[in-house]
Structure formats: structure tokens, C-alpha cells
C-alpha positions, 0 to 999 in steps of 0.5 A, spaced: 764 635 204 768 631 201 772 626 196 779 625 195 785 624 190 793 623 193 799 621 189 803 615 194 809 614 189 809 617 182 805 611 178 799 610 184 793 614 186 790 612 192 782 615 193 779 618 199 771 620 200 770 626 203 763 628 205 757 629 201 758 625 195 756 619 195 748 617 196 743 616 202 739 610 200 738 606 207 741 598 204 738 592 208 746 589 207 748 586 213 756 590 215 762 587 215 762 590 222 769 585 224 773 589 219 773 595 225 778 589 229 785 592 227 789 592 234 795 594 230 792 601 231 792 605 237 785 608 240 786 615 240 781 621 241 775 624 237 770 630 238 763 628 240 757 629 237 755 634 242 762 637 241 762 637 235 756 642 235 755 645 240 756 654 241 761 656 245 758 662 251 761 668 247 757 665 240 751 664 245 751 671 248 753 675 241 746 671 239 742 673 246 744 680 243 742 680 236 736 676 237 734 679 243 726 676 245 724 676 239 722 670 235 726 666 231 724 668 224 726 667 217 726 674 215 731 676 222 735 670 222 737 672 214 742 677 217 745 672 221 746 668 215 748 674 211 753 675 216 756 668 215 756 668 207 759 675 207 764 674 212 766 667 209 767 669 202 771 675 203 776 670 208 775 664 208 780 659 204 775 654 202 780 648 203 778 641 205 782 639 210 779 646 214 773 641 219 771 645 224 767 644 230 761 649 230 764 654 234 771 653 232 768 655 224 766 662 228 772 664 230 775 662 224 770 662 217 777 659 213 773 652 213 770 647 208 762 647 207 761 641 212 763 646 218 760 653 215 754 648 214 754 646 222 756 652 224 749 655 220 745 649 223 746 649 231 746 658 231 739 657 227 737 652 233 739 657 237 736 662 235 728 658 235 729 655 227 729 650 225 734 647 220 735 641 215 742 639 213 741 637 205 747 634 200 747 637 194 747 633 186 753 637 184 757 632 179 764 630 182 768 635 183 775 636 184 780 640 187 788 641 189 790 642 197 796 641 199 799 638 193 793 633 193 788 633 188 780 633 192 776 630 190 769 634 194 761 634 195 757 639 197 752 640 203 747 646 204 743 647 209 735 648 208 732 654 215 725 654 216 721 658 220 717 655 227 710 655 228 707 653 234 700 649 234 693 649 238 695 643 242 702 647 244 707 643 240 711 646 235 712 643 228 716 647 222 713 650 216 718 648 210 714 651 205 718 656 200 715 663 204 718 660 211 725 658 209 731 660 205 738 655 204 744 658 206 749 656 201 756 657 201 758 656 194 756 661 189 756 655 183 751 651 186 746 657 189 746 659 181 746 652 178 741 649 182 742 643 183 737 637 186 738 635 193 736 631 199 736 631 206 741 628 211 741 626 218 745 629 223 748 623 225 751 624 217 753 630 217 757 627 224 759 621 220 761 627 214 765 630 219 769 624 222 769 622 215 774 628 213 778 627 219 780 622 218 782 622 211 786 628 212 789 623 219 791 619 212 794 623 208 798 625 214 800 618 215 798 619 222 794 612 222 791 611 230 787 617 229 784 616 221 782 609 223 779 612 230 776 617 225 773 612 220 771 607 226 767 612 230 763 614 223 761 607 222 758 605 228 756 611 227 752 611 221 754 605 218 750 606 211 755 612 210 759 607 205 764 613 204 767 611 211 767 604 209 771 606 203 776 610 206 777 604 212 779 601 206 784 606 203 786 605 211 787 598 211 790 597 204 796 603 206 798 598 212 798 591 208 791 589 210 789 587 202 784 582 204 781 587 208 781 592 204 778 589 198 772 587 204 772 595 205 771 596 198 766 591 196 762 593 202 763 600 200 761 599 193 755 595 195 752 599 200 750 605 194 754 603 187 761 608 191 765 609 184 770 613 188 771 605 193 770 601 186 777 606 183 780 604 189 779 595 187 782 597 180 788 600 185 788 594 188 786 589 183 792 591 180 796 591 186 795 583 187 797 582 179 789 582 177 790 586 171 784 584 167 779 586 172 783 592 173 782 594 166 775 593 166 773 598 172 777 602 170 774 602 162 767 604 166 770 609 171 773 612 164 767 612 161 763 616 166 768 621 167 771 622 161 765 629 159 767 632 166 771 638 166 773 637 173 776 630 172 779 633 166 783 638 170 784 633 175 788 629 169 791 635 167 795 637 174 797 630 176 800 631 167 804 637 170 805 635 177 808 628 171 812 635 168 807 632 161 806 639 158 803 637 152 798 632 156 796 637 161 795 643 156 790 638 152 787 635 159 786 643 160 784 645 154 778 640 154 776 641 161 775 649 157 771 646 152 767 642 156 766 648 160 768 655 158 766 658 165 771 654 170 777 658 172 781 653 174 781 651 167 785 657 165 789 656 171 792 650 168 793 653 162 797 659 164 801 654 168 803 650 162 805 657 158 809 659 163 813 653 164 814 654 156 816 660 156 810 663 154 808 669 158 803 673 154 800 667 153 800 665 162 799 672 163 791 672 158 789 666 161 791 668 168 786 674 167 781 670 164 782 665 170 780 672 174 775 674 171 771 668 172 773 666 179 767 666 185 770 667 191 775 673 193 780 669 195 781 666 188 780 673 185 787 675 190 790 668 189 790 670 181 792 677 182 798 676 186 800 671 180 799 677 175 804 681 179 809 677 179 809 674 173 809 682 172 814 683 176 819 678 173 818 680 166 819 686 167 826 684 170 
């Protein structure tokens, strides 16, 4: 569901959308649909919709057994949700890159919030529910995979139950007695932060979306700009996938059409994530001064976000600036005591310095306040070889 951050040289950072971070409101702004015109990439393959989410037989009849002839009902329909949040909390690894199709998320829970989500979406059709995709108001978050920093929304999923009126039509109750949210992330099930509902053919743009993003950063370029194509003609109001095209077309020396993607992007619904990358541009092509400016305004906004502080504080150590990672780390701990990513990077640091008493108490800390299992047994499996080579 997500935003993404990643280091192209050692000065640079490039800026990705991925799902759920930017808003839905419908713009009247006419598209900029010629920039889809790129012959210098391949046509390549990409799932459709139905594919997307679609149950494959096994799924289906494991279903038929479960719920059997009875009606779908909010109440039954808890323990098939119940099965999803256990069983993704105890293997899922929780990474961005992990966009799934609906039945390829049953077989394989490590996946992201997007597919769990779709996944959620077509059993509870399956099953005579009713389903509504919502984002979620989380702030901007980032996070680390495969040595880029991610920068990641949320989506959840609103389940009510079907009720049938005398005329012989089904309408949905969505009032609180006849629906649950099915949340795969414990942080927003405890913060309860406003939502608002989304499409499926966003949540499909989502998808594309991140596969894309992911094509790129894999430097395979026929098949993001074939991903980022179909969520635009999809859903062009989505503005992440104008954004990313712009990431696309700026990487293969198109900077005014980049920059077109861009403003477009940032035009559709104030994109910030689309507005860095002008800055990167605008610097690029030796326009320092507006550079300077959106990247006053981008600082401004950000600088009270824990997250961006730990952000800064990993690119700092992947820099090997010690000293600047330990205050970015420390900052996002003040701001937010609660983070366990915060001590994480804490840790790190004192152990490059040589302090393991102090890796060694920030990494307990980090335990303590992770969510998911698979943090828990990352940070576990830290403290034993940590262990392991002191003692050594």
C-alpha cells in the first residue's frame, strides 16, 4: 500500500509512490494522456483485474466447507478473518515489495497490506459479504527493504453483512452491529485513524502501482512503464502512478516529460512525494533556487515526523555519519517513544561504536515495543549474536 524512497548514487534520492498515500478527491484536470507515447519501452505483460482478484478452486472449496449453506454473516465471517490476522502476524514478512494476487496471498500470507487486503475483499464476496476497500490516514511513513528506504500508506478493508429487501434486491447494511474492519496492521487497529473509502479499480491502480515501482527499482523499465500505463488508463486520477511514471521517464533521460509527470501528479491532489521529485529534478537541470524552495516546504512538513527522522537516520548510516544517524534516531525517539524502529537504529549505531552495552539495551527495547512476530524474532536473533560475539 505504498510510497518509496531509494538511493540511485550516493548524493541522490529518487522518490516512488506506492499504494495508499495519497488522497482520492476526483479533479476535473484534464490528463496529460501523450506522455503514455514512450516507444523507447517494450509492451510487456500484466495481470488483469479479474486475475488480480480472483479464488483459485482449492480457495473456493476450502470456502464451501467452511461456510457450508449458511448465510454470510458478519459474525461467521470473523473466524475466516481471525484466520487471516493470525496466520499473517505470525509468518507474514511484512515488506512492500511482496504484491500479491488474491489467491497467490492464500498460499503465501508474506505479503503487504494491499494484497492481504484483496485477498480479505474477494473470500468475503465469496462468502455473501459485502466489502468495502478504505485508506487509512496513517502519516507518512517509511520503512527499509532490500537496502531502500519505503516510503508506505495503508489500506484496510470495511466487511458488512448482506441484507435482502421485499422487492427481492440485496442492499448492505454498513452500520457498526453489521460490519468489522479487517486491519492487518496493529498500529492503526489501536490508533484509529480516519479513513475513506476507495474504489476497486484504485485499489487495482494500487496494485499495478507497486509493481511497477518495484519493476524500477529492478531497473527492468518495459515492465514498470507497462505497470504504471495500465493504472493510468485505469484510474487516472490516481496521481501516484502519474508521479511514478515521472521517476520512469526522468531514470531514462526524458526530463521534460518527467517534469510534465510531475506537475501533473502534484496538480491532481498536492502529491508531495511527486513535488521532492521536481526538487530532484529541478536541481538536476541547474534550477537550484526552486529547488531550495520545495525543499524548505517538503522540510517543514516532515521535520515533527518520526518516521522521516528515522529515514534520515538510515540513509545517515548507510552515509557511515554516525554522529548524524544517532541524533536523527534519537529524534524520532523523542517524538515518539513508542517506535521500536527508533531503538533499532540506536542500536546500530552503538555497536558500530563499539558500544555493546548500549546496542544490546536498545535492542531489548526494540523487542519489547515491536508488534509483529517477525520483528520480534528479527530482534531476537540480533540479541544472540550480539551475545554470541561478546562473549567471543
Amino acid at each position: 500500500m505504498r510510497q518509496t524512497t531509494f538511493r540511485v548514487t550516493s548524493v541522490l534520492i529518487i522518490f516512488l509512490s506506492l499504494a495508499g498515500c495519497q488522497t482520492t478527491n476526483q479533479t476535473t484536470a484534464s490528463h496529460p494522456y501523450e506522455l503514455l507515447n514512450q516507444p523507447q519501452f517494450r509492451s510487456m505483460p500484466v495481470e488483469s483485474q479479474k486475475e488480480i482478484f480472483a479464488l483459485d478452486p482449492d480457495i473456493r472449496s476450502n470456502l464451501d466447507r467452511l461456510f457450508g449453506d449458511e448465510d454470510g454473516s458478519v459474525m461467521r465471517a470473523k473466524q475466516l478473518m481471525a484466520f487471516l490476522m493470525k496466520n499473517g502476524d505470525n509468518a507474514m514478512s511484512y515488506q512492500s515489495g511482496a504484491n500479491l494476487t488474491a489467491s497467490e496471498t492464500f498460499r503465501n500470507l508474506n505479503a503487504n497490506c494491499l494484497s492481504l487486503s484483496i485477498l480479505a475483499h474477494s473470500m468475503s464476496e465469496y462468502v455473501g459479504l459485502k466489502s468495502q476497500f478504505q485508506r487509512v490516514m496513517i502519516p507518512e511513513f517509511w520503512d527499509q527493504s532490500h537496502g531502500y528506504s519505503l516510503l508506505t500508506g495503508h489500506v484496510n478493508l470495511k466487511v458488512s453483512q448482506k441484507r435482502l429487501r421485499n422487492n427481492g434486491y440485496y442492499s448492505y447494511s454498513l452500520t457498526e452491529p453489521d460490519s468489522l474492519i479487517v486491519d492487518f496492521d496493529p498500529n492503526s487497529r489501536q490508533q484509529h485513524f480516519k479513513t475513506e473509502y476507495i474504489t476497486k479499480d484504485r485499489i487495482t491502480a494500487m496494485f499495478y502501482n507497486n509493481k511497477g515501482a518495484i519493476a524500477l527499482i529492478e531497473r527492468n523499465y518495459d515492465q514498470a512503464f507497462s505497470y504504471m500505463k495500465a493504472a493510468i488508463e485505469l484510474d487516472p486520477e490516481y496521481s501516484s502512478s502519474w508521479g511514478n511514471l515521472g521517476v520512469l521517464l526522468r531514470a531514462s533521460g526524458a526530463m521534460e516529460s518527467a517534469e510534465k509527470a510531475y506537475d501533473h501528479a502534484y496538480e491532481l491532489d498536492n502529491n508531495v512525494t511527486a513535488l521532492g521529485n521536481l526538487a530532484i529534478l529541478y536541481r538536476m537541470t541547474a534550477r537550484e533556487h526552486k529547488a531550495a524552495n520545495i525543499e524548505s516546504r517538503l522540510e517543514q512538513r516532515r521535520a515533527a515526523n518520526p518516521y522521516y527522522q528515522i529515514m534520515l537516520g538510515n540513509e545517515a548510516f548507510e552515509s557511515h555519519d554516525l554522529n548524524g544517524a544517532l541524533a536523527h534516531y534519537r529524534k524520532a525517539r523523542t517524538l515518539d517513544p513508542q517506535l521500536h524502529f527508533s531503538y533499532f537504529g540506536i542500536a546500530k549505531v552503538y555497536y558500530m561504536l563499539g558500544d555493546s552495552s548500549k546496542a544490546r539495551e536498545n535492542l531489548e527495547a526494540a523487542y519489547k515495543l515491536a508488534d509483529y512476530d517477525h520483528d520480534k524474532l528479527k530482534y531476537t536473533n540480533k540479541l544472540r549474536w550480539l551475545n554470541a560475539v561478546v562473549k567471543n
